[in-house]
VOSEZA-539193 format. One record per residue (C-alpha): residue number from 1; residue in three letters; chain; x, y, z. Coordinates in nm, 2 decimals, m for minus. Layout:
! VOSEZA-539193
<NUM; "Ala"; "A"; <X; Y; Z>> ...
***
This chain:
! VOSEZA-539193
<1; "Unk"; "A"; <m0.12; m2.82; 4.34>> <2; "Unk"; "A"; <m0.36; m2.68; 4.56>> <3; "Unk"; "A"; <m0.12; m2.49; 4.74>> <4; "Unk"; "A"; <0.08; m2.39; 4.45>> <5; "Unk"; "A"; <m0.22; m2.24; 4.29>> <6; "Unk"; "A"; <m0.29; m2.01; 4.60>> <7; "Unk"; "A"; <0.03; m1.91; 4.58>> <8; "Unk"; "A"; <0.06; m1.84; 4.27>> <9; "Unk"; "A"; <m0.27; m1.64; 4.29>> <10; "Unk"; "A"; <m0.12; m1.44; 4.59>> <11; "Unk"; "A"; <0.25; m1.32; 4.40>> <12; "Unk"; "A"; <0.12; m1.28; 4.02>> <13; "Unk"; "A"; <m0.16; m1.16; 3.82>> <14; "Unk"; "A"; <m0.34; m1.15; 3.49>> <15; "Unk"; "A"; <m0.42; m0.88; 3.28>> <16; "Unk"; "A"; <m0.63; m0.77; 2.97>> <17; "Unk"; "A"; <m0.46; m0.58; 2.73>> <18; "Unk"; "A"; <m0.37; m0.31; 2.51>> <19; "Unk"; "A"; <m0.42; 0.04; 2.70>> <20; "Unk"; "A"; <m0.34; 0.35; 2.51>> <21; "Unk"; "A"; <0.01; 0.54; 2.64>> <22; "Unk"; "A"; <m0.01; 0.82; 2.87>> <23; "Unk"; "A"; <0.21; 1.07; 3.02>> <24; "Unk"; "A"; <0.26; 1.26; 3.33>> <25; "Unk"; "A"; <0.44; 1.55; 3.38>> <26; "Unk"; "A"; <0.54; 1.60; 3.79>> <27; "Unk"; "A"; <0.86; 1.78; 3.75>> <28; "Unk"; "A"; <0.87; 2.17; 3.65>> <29; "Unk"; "A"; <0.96; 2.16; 3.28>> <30; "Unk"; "A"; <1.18; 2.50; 3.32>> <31; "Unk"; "A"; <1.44; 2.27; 3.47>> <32; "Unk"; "A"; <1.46; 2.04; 3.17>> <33; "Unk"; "A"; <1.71; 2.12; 2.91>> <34; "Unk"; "A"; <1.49; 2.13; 2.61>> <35; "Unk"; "A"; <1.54; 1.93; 2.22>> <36; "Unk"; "A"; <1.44; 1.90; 1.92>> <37; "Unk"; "A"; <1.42; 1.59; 1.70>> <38; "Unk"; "A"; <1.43; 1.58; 1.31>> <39; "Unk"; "A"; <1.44; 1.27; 1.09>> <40; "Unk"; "A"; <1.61; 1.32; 0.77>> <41; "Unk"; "A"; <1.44; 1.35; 0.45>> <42; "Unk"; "A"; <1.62; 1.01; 0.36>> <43; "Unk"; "A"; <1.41; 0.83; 0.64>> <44; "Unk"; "A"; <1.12; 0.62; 0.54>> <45; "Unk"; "A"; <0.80; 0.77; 0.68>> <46; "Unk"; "A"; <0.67; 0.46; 0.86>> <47; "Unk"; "A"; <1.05; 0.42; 1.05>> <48; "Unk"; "A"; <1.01; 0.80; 1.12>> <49; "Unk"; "A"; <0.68; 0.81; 1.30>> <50; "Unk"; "A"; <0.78; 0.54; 1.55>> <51; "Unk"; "A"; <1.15; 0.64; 1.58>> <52; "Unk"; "A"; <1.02; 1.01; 1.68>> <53; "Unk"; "A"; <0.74; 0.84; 1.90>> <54; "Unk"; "A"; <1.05; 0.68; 2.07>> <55; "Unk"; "A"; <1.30; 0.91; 2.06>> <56; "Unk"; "A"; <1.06; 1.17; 2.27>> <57; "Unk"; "A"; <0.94; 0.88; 2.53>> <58; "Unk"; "A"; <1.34; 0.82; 2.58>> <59; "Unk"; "A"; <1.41; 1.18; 2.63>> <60; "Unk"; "A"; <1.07; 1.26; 2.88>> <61; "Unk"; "A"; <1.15; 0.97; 3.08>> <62; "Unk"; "A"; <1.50; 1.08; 3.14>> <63; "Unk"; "A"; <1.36; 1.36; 3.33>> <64; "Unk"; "A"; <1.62; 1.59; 3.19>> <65; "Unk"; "A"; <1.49; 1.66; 2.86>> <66; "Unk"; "A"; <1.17; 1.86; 2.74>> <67; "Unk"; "A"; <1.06; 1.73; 2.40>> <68; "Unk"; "A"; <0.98; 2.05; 2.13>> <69; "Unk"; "A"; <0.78; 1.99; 1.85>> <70; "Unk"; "A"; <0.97; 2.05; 1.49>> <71; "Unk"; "A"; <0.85; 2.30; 1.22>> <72; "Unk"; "A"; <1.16; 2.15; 1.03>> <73; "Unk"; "A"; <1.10; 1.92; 0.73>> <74; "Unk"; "A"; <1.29; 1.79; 0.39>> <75; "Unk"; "A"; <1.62; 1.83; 0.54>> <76; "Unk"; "A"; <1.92; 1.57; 0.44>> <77; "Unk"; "A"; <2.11; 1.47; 0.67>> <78; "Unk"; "A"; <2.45; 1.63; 0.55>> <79; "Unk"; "A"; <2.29; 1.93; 0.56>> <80; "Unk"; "A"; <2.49; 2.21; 0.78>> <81; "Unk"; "A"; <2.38; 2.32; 1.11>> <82; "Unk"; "A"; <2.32; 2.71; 0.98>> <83; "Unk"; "A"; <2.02; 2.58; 0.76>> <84; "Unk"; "A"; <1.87; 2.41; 1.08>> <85; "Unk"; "A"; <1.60; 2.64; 1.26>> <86; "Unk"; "A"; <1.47; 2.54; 1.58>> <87; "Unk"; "A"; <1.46; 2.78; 1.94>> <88; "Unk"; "A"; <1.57; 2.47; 2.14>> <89; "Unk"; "A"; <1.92; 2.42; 2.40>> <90; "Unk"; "A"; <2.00; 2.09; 2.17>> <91; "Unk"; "A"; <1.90; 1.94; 1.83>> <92; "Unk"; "A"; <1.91; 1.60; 1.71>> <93; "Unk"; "A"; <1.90; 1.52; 1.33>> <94; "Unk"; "A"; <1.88; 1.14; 1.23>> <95; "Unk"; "A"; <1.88; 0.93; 0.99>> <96; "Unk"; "A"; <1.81; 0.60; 0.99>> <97; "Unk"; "A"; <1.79; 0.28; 0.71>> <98; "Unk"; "A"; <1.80; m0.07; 0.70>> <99; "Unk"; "A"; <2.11; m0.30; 0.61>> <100; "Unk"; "A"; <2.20; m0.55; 0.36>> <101; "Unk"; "A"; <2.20; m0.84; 0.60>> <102; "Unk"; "A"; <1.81; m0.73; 0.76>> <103; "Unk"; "A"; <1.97; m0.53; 1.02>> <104; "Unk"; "A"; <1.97; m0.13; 1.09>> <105; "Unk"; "A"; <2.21; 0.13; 1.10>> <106; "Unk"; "A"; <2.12; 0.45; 1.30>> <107; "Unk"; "A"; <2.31; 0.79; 1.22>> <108; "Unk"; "A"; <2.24; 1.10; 1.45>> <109; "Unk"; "A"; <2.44; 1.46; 1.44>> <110; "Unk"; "A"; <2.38; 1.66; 1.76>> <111; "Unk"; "A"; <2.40; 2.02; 1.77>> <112; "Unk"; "A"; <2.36; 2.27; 2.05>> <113; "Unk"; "A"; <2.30; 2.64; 2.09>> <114; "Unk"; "A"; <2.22; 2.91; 1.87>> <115; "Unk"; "A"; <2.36; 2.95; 1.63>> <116; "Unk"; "A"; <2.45; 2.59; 1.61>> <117; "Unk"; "A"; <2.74; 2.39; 1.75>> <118; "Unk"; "A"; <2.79; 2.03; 1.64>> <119; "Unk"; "A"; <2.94; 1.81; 1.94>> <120; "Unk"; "A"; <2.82; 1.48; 1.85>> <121; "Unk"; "A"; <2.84; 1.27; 1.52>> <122; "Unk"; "A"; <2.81; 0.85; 1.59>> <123; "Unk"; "A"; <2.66; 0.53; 1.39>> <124; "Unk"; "A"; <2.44; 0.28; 1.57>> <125; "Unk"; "A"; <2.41; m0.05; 1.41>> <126; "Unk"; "A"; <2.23; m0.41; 1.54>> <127; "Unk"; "A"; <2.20; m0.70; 1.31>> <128; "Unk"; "A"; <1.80; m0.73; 1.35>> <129; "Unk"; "A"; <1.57; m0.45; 1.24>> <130; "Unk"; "A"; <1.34; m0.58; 1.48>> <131; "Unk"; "A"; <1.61; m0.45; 1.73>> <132; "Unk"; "A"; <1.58; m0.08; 1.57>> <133; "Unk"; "A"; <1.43; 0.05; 1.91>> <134; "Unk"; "A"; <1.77; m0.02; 2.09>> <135; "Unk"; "A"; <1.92; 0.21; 1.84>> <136; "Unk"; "A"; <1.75; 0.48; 1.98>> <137; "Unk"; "A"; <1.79; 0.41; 2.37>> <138; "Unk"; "A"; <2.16; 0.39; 2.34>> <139; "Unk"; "A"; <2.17; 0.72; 2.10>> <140; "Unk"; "A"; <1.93; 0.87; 2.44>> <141; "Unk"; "A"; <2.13; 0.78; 2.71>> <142; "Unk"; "A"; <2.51; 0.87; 2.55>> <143; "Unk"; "A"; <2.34; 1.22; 2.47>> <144; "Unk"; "A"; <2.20; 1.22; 2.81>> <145; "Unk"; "A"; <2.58; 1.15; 2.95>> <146; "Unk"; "A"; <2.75; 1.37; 2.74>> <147; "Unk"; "A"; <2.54; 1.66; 2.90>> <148; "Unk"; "A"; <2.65; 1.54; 3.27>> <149; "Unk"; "A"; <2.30; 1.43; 3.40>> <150; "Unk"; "A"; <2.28; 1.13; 3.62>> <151; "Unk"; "A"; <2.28; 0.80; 3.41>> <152; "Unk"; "A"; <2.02; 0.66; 3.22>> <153; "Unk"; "A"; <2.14; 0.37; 3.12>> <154; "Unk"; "A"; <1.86; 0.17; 3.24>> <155; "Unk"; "A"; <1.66; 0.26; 2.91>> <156; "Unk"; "A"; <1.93; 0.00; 2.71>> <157; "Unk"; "A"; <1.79; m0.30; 2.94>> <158; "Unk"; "A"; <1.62; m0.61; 2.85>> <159; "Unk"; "A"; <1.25; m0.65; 3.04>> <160; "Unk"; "A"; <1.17; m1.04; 3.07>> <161; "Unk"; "A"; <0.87; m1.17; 3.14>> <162; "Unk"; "A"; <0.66; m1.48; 3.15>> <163; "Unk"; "A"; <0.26; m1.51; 3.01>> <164; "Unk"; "A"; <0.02; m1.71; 3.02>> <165; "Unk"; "A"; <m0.05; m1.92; 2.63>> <166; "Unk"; "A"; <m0.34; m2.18; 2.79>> <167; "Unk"; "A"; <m0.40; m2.38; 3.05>> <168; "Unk"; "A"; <m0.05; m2.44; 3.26>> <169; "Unk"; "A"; <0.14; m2.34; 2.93>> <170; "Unk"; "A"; <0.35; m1.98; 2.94>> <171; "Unk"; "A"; <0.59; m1.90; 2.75>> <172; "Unk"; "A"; <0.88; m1.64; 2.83>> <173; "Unk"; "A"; <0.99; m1.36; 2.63>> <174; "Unk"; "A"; <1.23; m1.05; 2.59>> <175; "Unk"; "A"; <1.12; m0.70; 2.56>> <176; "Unk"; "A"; <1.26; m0.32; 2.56>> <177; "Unk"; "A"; <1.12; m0.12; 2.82>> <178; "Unk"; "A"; <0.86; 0.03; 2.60>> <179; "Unk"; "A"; <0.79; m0.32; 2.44>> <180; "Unk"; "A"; <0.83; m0.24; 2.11>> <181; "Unk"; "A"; <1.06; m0.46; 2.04>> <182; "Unk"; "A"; <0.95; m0.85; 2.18>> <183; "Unk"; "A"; <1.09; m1.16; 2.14>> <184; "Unk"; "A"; <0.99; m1.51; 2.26>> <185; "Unk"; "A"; <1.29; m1.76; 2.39>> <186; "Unk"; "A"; <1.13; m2.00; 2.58>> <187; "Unk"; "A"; <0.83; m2.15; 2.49>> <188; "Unk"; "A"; <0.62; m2.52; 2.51>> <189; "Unk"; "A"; <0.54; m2.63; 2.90>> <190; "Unk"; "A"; <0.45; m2.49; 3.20>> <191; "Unk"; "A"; <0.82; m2.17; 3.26>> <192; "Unk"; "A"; <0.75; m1.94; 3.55>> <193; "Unk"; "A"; <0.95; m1.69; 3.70>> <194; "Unk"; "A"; <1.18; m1.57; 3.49>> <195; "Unk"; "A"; <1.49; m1.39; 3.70>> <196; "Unk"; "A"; <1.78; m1.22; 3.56>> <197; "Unk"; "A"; <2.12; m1.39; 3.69>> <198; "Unk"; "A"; <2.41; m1.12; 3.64>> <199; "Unk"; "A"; <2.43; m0.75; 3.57>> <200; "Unk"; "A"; <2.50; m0.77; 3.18>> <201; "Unk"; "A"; <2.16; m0.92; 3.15>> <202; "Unk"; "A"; <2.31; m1.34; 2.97>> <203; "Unk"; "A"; <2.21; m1.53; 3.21>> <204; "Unk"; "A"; <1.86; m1.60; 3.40>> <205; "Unk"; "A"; <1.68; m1.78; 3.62>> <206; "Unk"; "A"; <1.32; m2.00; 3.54>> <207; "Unk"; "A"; <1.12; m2.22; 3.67>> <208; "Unk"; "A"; <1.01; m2.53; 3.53>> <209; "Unk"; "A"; <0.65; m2.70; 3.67>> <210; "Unk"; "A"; <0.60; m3.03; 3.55>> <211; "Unk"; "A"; <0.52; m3.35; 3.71>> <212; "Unk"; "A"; <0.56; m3.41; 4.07>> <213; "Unk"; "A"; <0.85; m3.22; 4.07>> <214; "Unk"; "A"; <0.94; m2.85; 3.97>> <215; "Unk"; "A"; <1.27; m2.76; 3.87>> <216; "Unk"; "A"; <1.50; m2.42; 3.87>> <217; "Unk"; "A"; <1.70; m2.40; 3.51>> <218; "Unk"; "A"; <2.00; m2.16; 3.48>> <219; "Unk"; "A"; <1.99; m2.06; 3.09>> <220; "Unk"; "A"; <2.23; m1.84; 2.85>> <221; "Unk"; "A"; <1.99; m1.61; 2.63>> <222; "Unk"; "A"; <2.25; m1.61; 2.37>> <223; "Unk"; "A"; <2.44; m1.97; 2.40>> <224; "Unk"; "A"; <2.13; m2.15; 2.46>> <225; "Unk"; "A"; <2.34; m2.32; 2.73>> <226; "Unk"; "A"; <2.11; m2.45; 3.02>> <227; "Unk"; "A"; <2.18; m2.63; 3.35>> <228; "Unk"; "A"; <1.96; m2.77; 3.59>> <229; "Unk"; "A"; <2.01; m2.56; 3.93>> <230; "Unk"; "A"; <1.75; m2.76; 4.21>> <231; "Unk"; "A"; <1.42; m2.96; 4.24>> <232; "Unk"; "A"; <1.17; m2.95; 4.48>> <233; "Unk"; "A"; <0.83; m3.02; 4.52>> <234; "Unk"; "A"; <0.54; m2.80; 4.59>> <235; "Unk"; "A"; <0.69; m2.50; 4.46>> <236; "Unk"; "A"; <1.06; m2.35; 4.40>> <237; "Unk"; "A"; <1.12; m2.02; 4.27>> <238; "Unk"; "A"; <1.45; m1.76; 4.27>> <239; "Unk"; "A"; <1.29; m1.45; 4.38>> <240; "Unk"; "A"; <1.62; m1.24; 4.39>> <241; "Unk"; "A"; <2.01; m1.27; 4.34>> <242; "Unk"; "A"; <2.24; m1.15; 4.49>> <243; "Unk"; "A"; <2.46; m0.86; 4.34>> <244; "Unk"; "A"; <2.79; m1.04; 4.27>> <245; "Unk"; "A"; <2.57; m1.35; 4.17>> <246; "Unk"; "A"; <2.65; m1.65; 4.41>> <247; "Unk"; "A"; <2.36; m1.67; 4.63>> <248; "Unk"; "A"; <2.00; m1.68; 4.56>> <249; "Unk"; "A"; <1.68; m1.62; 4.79>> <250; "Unk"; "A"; <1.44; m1.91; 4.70>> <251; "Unk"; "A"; <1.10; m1.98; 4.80>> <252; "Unk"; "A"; <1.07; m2.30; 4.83>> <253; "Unk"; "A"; <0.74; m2.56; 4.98>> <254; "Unk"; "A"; <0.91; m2.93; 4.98>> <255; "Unk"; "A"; <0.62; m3.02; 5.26>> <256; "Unk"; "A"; <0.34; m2.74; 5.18>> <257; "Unk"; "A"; <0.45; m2.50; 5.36>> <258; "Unk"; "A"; <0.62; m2.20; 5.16>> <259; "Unk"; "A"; <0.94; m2.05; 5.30>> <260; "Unk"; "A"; <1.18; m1.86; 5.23>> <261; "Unk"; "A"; <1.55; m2.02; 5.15>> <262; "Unk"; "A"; <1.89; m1.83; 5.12>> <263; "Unk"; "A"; <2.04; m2.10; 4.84>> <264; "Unk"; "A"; <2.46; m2.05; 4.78>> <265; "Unk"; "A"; <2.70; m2.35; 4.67>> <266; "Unk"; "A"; <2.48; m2.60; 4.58>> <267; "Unk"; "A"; <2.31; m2.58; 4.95>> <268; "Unk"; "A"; <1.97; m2.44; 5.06>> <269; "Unk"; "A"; <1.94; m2.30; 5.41>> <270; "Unk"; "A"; <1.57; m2.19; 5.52>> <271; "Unk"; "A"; <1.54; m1.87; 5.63>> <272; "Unk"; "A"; <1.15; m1.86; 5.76>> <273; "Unk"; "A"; <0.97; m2.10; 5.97>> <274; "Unk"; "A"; <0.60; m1.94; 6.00>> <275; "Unk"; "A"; <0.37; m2.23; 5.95>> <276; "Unk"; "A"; <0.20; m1.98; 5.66>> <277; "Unk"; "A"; <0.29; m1.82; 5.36>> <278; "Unk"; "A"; <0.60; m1.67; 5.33>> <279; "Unk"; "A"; <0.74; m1.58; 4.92>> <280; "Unk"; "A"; <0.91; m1.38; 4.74>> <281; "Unk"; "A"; <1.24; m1.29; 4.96>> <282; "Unk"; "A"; <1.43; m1.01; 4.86>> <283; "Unk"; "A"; <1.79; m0.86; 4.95>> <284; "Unk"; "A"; <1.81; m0.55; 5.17>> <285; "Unk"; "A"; <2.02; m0.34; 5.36>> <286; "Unk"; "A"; <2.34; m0.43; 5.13>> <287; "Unk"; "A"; <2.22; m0.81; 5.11>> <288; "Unk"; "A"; <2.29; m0.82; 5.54>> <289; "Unk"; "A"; <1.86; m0.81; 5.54>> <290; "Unk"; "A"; <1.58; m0.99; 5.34>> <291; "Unk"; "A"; <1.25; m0.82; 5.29>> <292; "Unk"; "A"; <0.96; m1.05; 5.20>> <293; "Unk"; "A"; <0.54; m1.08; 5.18>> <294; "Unk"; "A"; <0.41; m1.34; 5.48>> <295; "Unk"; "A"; <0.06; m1.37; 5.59>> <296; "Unk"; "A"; <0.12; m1.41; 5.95>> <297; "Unk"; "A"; <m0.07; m1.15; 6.03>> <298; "Unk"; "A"; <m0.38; m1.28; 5.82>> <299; "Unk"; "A"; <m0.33; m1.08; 5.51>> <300; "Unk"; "A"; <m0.07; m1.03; 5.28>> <301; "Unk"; "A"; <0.20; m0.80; 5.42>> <302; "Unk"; "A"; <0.58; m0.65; 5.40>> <303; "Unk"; "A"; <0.85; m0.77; 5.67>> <304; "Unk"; "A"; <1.21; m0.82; 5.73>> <305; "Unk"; "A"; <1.46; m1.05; 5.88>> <306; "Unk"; "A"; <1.83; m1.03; 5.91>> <307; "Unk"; "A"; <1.97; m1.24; 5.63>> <308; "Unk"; "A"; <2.13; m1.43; 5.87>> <309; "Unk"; "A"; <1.81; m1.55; 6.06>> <310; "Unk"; "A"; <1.58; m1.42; 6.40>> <311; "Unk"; "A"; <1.36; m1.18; 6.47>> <312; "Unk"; "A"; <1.10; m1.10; 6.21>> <313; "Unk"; "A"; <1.00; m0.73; 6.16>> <314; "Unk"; "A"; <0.66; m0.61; 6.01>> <315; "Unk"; "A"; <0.77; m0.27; 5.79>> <316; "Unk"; "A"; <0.41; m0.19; 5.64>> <317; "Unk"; "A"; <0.12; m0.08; 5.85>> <318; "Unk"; "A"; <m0.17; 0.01; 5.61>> <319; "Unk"; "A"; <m0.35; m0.15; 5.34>> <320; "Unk"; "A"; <m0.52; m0.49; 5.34>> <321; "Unk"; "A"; <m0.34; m0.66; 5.08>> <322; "Unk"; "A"; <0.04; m0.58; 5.00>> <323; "Unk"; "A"; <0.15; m0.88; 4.83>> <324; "Unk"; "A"; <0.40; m0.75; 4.60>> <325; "Unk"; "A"; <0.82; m0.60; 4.70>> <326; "Unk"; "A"; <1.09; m0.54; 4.56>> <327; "Unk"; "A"; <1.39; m0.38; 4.75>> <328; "Unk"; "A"; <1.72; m0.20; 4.68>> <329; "Unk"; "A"; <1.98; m0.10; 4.91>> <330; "Unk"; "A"; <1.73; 0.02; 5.21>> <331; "Unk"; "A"; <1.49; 0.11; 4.99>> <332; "Unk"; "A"; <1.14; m0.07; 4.97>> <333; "Unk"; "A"; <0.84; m0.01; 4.73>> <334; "Unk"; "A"; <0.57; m0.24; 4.73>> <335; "Unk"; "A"; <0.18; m0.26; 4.60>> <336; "Unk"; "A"; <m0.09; m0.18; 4.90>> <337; "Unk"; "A"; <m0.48; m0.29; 4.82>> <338; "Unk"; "A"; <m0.69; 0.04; 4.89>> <339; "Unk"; "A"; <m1.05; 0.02; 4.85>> <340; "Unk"; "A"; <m1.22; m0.26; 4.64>> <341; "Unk"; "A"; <m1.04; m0.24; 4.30>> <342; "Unk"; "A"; <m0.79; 0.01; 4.40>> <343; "Unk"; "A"; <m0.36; m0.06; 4.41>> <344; "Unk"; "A"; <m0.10; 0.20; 4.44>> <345; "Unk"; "A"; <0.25; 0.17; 4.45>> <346; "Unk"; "A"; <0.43; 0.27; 4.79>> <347; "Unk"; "A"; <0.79; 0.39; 4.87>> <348; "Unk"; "A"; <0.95; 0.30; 5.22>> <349; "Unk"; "A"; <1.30; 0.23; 5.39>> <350; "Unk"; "A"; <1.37; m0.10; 5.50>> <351; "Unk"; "A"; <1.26; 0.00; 5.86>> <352; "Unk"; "A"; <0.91; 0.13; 5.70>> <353; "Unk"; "A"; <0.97; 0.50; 5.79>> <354; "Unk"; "A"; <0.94; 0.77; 5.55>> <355; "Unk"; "A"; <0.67; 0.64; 5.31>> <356; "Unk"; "A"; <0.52; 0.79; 5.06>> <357; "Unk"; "A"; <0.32; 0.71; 4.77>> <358; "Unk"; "A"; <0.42; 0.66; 4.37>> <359; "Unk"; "A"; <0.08; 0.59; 4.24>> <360; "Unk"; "A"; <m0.22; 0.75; 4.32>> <361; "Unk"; "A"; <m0.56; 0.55; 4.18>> <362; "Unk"; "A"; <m0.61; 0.29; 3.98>> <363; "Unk"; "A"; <m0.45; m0.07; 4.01>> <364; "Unk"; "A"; <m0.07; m0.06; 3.99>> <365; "Unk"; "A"; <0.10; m0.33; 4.08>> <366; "Unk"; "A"; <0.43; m0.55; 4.05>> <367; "Unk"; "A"; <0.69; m0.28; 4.09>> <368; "Unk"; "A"; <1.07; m0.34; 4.01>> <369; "Unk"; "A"; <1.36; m0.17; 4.13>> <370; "Unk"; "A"; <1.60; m0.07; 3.80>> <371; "Unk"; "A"; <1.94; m0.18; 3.88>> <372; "Unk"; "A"; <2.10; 0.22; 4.04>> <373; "Unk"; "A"; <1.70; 0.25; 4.25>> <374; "Unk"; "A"; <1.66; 0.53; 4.00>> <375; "Unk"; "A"; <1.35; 0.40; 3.83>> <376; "Unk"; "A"; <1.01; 0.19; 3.95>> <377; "Unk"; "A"; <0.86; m0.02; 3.67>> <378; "Unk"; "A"; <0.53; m0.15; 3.73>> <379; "Unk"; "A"; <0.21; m0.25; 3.59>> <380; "Unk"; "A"; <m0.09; m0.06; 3.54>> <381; "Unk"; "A"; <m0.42; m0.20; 3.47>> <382; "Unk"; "A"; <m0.71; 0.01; 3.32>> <383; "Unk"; "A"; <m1.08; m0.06; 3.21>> <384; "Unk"; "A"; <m0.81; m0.10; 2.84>> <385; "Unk"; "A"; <m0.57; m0.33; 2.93>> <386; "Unk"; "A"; <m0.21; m0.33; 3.04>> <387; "Unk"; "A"; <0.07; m0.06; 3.05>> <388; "Unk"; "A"; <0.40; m0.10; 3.15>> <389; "Unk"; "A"; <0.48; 0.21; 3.41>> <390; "Unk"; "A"; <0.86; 0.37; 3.48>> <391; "Unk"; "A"; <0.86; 0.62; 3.77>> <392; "Unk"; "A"; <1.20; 0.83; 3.76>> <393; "Unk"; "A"; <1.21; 0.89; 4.15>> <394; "Unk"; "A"; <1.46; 1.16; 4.16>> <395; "Unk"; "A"; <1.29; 1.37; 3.87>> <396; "Unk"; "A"; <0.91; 1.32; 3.97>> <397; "Unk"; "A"; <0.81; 1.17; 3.62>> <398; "Unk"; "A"; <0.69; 0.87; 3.52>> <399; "Unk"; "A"; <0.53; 0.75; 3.18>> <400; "Unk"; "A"; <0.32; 0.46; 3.07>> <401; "Unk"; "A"; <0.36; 0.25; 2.78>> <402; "Unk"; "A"; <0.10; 0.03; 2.58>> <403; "Unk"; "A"; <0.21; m0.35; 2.65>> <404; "Unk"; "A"; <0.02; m0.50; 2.41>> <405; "Unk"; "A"; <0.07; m0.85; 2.56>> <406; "Unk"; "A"; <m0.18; m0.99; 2.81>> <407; "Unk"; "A"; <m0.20; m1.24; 3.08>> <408; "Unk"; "A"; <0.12; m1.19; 3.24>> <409; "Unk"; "A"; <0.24; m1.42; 3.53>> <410; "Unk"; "A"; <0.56; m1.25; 3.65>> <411; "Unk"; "A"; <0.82; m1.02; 3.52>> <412; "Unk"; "A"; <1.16; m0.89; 3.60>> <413; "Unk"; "A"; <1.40; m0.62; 3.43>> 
***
């Protein structure tokens, strides 16, 4: 236990809570192609206000799309595009209600030019209102396709994470990326690590610390369906899957010492052999490389080692504390300690060339790839509480989003 504490301690943190959103424009708005957003008269006021709250965040985060206010008011839905006034490139009317079996059903006509053009009409429905925020991403990111910028499809992704409830009890839950929408589906014991198994987001990874031994459960979000992967003692965590799903990078500390394991077909083959700290493997360099954090230099730091085994290389050279990667492709970003109560988020390549920084002040830490390297998520702690950060790389934006959960052990998206 004493080890796994210090581990622990090393690769998560805990958080207060609710911050207050904030937004940062990097990019020069000329570039963006610039909307407007109108609920219908038919929508209920309270549905309104957060549906335009997310409609906007959906759009800025894209990095294509400037958000214009709307002078427009008491309009119906049907109404025709002539009677619609607004100086923007598009224009989105809405309307949204809720169903007869507690779901919600999301309407939106898109128009574009002046005078207008209609090009878009489509219904969004889910089965849960409490899902309503979905509605909205997927309405975002078809607009954003059908006016050929790069995907955003990340914005229709479940973010799972796991939070402390009490003394060794967590529970794990499911949330959009501006955390709207939350849901808990694993609860009662001591669940860690949550990790998402396959692309289409059915399947993950979590591990289970009770007794002498802690366990690694494979569990369908929507079946319920669970299976008992491994057991070790000490500690056992998946820190990353591989793309088409079959092999896992584990870190694993069956005699107290934590290493990192390469885990396919049932077998686990140890990939690290510092007599130290080595967590929280992850695949690089088209899965031929693993990046991971190791203390063999004294303090947390970032290296890499062909996936294969040998040499270890050291791919961060500043900060006193980097105990946090993620990796995609040959791209690294990581959390560096600067200063006493100072984190930022860093950018590399896998041979720790060309960095630059994401964050600049504050703490910031925990950063996640999205599934294309388009987008950093991280967390953001202020002298408020928690955010939940989404860098868009390519566009030079990012914006933060109240969490309103605190505590948080580990997360994934």
């Amino acid at each position: 236990m004493k080890y796994l504490v210090t581990i622990i301690f090393l690769i998560t943190f805990i958080f207060a809570e609710q911050p207050d959103a904030v937004i940062k424009v990097e990019k020069d708005v000329d570039q963006r192609a610039t909307v407007t957003v109108i609920g219908a008269n038919s929508v209920e006021p309270k549905f309104k206000k957060e549906l335009n709250r997310l409609f906007k965040a959906d759009f800025s985060v894209s990095g294509h799309f400037l958000v214009k206010d709307s002078n427009v008011s008491n309009i119906s839905y049907s109404a025709l595009p002539i009677s619609i006034t607004t100086n923007s490139e598009y224009t989105l009317l809405y309307n949204f209600s809720k169903t007869a079996n507690g779901g919600a059903s999301l309407d939106i006509k898109l128009f574009k030019g002046n005078p207008k053009k209609q090009i878009l009409s489509k219904n969004y429905s889910v089965s849960r209102l409490e899902k309503s925020p979905f509605l909205v991403h997927k309405a975002v990111s078809e607009i954003n396709k059908l006016a050929k910028y790069p995907p955003i499809d990340w914005i229709n992704r479940y973010v799972v994470l796991a939070r402390y409830t009490g003394a060794k009890k967590t529970e794990i839950l499911l949330a959009d990326y501006t955390f709207t929408y939350q849901k808990v589906i694993i609860k009662n014991g001591f669940n860690m690590f949550p990790k998402w198994a396959d692309k289409e987001q059915k399947v993950l990874y979590y591990s289970n610390y009770a007794g002498d031994k802690i366990k690694l459960y494979k569990l369908n979000i929507y079946t319920g369906a669970k299976s008992l992967v491994t057991t070790s003692t000490g500690m056992l965590i998946c820190s990353d899957v591989s793309d088409d799903g079959s092999k896992l990078l584990l870190t694993m500390a069956p005699d107290s010492q934590p290493d990192i394991y390469l885990f396919s077909g049932g077998n686990a083959k140890r990939l690290t052999t510092f007599s130290g700290i080595d967590v929280g493997g992850k695949f690089a360099d088209g899965e031929q490389s693993v990046v991971f954090v190791s203390n063999r230099l004294g303090t947390p730091n970032i290296f890499k080692m062909p996936i294969t085994g040998g040499s270890v290389t050291q791919i961060v050279h500043h900060g006193t504390n980097n105990a946090s990667v993620d990796a995609h492709n040959s791209e690294v970003v990581y959390s560096s300690k600067e200063g006493r109560k100072s984190f930022n988020i860093y950018l590399t390549d896998s041979s720790g060339s060309q960095t630059r920084p994401l964050t600049s002040g504050g703490i910031n830490q925990y950063p996640r790839f999205s599934r294309d390297g388009n987008i950093v998520m991280y967390i953001k702690r202020t002298q408020s509480g928690n955010s939940i950060g989404f860098m868009n790389i390519s566009a030079n934006r990012s914006e933060l989003f109240n969490m309103g959960i605190s505590r948080i052990q580990s997360i994934d998206w």
